[in-house]
Steps between C-alpha positions, in 0.01 A plus 500: 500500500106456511414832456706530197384225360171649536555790269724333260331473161583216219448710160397224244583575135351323205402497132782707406850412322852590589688680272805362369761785479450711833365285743198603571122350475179706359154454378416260858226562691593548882293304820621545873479249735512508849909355640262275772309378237791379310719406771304217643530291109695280439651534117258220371225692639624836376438401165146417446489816739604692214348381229142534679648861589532604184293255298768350249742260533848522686752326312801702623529725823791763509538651847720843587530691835336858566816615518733370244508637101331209327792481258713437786244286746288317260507116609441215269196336389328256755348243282167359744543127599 
């Protein structure tokens, strides 16, 4: 609904690594984004989005829901274009 869409909070992490034993990632640096912010992108936008966010460049995007282990909910890469 709107109002949870209101509160609902994108947590951004970058300039870390993922480790490749136990999945897990470390060293990032964390940004949160507003869900209405992000909701009204479309991917191409999202992008350039990010990488004025957190001043680098985006060459892969991994996504994984609040509420899901990341070693069982981590989605593939989105490559941009």
């Amino acid at each position: 609904t709107m109002a949870e869409d209101a509160d609902t909070i994108v947590d951004v992490h970058y300039n870390g690594a993922f480790t490749p034993t136990l999945l897990m990632y470390f060293n990032g640096v964390n940004a949160s984004v507003p869900y209405t912010v992000v909701n009204k992108m479309k991917f191409p936008d999202f992008i350039p989005f990010l990488e004025k966010r957190t001043k680098g460049r985006c060459s892969d995007v991994y996504y994984c829901l609040h509420e899901v282990r990341l070693s069982e909910g981590l989605h593939g890469s989105l490559k941009d274009g």
